[in-house]
KOLTOR-841004 format. One record per atom (N, C-alpha, C, CB): residue in one letter; x, y, z. Coordinates in steps of 0.02 Angstrom, whole numbers, plus 50000, padded with zeros to 5 digits. Glycine has a CB too. Layout:
<sites>
AXYZ...
</sites>
This chain:
<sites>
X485024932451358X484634937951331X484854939251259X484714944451375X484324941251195X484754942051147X484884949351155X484504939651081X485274948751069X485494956051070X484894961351061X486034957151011X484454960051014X484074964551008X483814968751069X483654961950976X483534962951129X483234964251194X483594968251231X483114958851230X484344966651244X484844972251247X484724978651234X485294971251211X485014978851154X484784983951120X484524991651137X484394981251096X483714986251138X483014987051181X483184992651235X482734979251223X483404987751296X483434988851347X483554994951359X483724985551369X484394996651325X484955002151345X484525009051292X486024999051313X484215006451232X483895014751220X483545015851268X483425016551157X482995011251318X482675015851359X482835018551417X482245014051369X483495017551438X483935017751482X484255026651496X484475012251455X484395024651417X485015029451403X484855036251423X485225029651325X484335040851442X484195045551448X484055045751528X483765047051402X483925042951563X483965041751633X484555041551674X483705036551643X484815047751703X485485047951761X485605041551791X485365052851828X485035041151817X484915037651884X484935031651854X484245039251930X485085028151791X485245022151786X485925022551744X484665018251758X486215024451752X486795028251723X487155019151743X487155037751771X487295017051785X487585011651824X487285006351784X487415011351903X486645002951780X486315000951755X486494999751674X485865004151775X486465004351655X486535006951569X487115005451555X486455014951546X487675005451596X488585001951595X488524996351581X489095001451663X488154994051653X488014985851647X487774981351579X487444984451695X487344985651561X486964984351495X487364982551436X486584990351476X487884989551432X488004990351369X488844985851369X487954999451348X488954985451437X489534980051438X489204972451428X489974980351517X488674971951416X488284965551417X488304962751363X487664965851432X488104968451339X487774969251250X488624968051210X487284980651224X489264971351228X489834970351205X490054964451216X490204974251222X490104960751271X490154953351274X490024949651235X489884950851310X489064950951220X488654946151184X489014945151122X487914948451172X489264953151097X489274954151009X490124949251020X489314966150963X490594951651043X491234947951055X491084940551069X491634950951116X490734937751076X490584931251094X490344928751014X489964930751161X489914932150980X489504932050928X489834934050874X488964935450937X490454936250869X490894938150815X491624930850836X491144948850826X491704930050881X492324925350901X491914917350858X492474924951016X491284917850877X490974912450854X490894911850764X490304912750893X490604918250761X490794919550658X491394919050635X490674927250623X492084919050666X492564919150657X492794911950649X492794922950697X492764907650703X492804900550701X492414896050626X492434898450775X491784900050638X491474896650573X491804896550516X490894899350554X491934904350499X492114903950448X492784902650432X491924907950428X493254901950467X493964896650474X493834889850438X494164894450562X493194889050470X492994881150459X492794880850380X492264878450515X492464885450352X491924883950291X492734885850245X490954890650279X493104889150291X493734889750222X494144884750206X494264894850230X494354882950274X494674874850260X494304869950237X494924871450317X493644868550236X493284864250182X493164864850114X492784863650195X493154873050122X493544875650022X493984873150003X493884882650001X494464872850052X495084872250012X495214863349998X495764876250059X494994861150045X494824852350033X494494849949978X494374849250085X493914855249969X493554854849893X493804856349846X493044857949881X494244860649830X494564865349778X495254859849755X494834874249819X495464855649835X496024849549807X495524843849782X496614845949876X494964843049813X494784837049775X494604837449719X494374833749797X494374845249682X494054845349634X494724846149583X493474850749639X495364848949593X495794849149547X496064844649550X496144853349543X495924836449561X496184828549588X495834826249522X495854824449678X495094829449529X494674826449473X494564828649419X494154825449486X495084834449403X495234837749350X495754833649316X495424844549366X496054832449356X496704830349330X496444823449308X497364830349385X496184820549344X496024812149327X495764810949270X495544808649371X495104818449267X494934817249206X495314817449131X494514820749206X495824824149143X496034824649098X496434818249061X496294829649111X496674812549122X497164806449073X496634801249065X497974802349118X496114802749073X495724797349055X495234799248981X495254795649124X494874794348961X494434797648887X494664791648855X494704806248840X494574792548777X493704796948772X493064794248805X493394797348691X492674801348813X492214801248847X491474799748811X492294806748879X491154794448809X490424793848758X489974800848781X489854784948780X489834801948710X489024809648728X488734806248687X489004820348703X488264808448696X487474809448671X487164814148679X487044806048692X486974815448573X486624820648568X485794821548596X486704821648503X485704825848639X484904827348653X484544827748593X484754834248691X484844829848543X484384832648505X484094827448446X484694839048478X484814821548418X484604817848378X484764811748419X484864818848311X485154810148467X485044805548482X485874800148479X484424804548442X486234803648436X486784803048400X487374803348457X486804808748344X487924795848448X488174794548487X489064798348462X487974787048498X489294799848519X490124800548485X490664800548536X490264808048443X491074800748528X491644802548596X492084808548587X492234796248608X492254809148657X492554816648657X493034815948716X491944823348669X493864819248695X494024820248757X494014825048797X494414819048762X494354826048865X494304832748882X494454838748876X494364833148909X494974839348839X495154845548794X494494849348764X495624842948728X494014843248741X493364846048702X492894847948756X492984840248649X492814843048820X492404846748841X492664852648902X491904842148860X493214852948909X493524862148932X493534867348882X494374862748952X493434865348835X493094869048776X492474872848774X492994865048731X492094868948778X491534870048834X490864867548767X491504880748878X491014865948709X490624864548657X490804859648607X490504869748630X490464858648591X490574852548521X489904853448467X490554842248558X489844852248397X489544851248350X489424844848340X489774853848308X488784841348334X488534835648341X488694833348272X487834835548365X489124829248243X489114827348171X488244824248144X489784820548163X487864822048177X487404817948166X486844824748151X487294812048233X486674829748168X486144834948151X486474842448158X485484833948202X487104842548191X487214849548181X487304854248233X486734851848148X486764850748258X486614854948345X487204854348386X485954851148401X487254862248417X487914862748481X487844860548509X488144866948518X488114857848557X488124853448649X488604857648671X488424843648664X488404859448713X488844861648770X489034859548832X488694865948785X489544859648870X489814856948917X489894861848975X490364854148895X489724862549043X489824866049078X490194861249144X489214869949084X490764862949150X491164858749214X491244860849258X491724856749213X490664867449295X490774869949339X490984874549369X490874868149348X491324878449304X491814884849326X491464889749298X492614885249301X491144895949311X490954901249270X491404905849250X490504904349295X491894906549273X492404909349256X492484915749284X492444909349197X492294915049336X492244920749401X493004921549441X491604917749466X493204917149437X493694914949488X494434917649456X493654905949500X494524918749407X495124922749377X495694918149369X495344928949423X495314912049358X496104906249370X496114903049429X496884910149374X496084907749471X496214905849553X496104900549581X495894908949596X495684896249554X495284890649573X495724882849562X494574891349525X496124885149530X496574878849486X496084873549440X497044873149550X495494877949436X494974871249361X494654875649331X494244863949386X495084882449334X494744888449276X495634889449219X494394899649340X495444889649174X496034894449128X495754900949099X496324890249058
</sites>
């Protein structure tokens, strides 16, 4: 039964003596369901955290990798104009295109929400 139907059930219950017994049954039903339905949100989200944190090592693996590796070839959108850069420049998060002028920007993912915390924010 879901919960709502539950729910349901025990408001129309609830004002009736004579199902007073009934309305126990119900509402011990309905507490099960939700304890069953919170034990289960609980597991999940155990799960979606330890896959954070698997992501958060692989992604500061590929921080790091990047950082000893370079330079990195760009290309400008705008003219077309080739150059290299390492990663210092693009945790920077910008560069000036020598070839027309135009900014490029680099976004690696971090908005900078995370306060550091993340180990691929400064």
């Amino acid at each position: 039964m879901e919960l709502n139907e539950l729910i349901d059930g025990l408001k129309k219950q609830a004002d009736d003596t004579a199902l007073q017994p009934k309305w126990n049954a119900a509402a011990l039903e309905l507490l099960e369901a939700l304890a069953a339905s919170v034990t289960s949100l609980e597991a999940q989200l155990a799960q979606l955290r330890e896959e954070m944190e698997e992501l958060d090592s692989a992604m500061e693996e590929l921080f790091e990798e990047a950082e000893d590796e370079g330079p990195f070839d760009v290309e400008c959108p705008n003219c077309g104009g080739q150059m290299q850069v390492d990663f210092g420049t693009l945790e920077e998060g910008s560069i000036v295109c020598p070839g027309c002028g135009e900014t490029l920007e680099f976004d690696l993912g971090c908005d900078g929400g995370c306060d550091g915390g993340c180990g691929g924010c400064h």
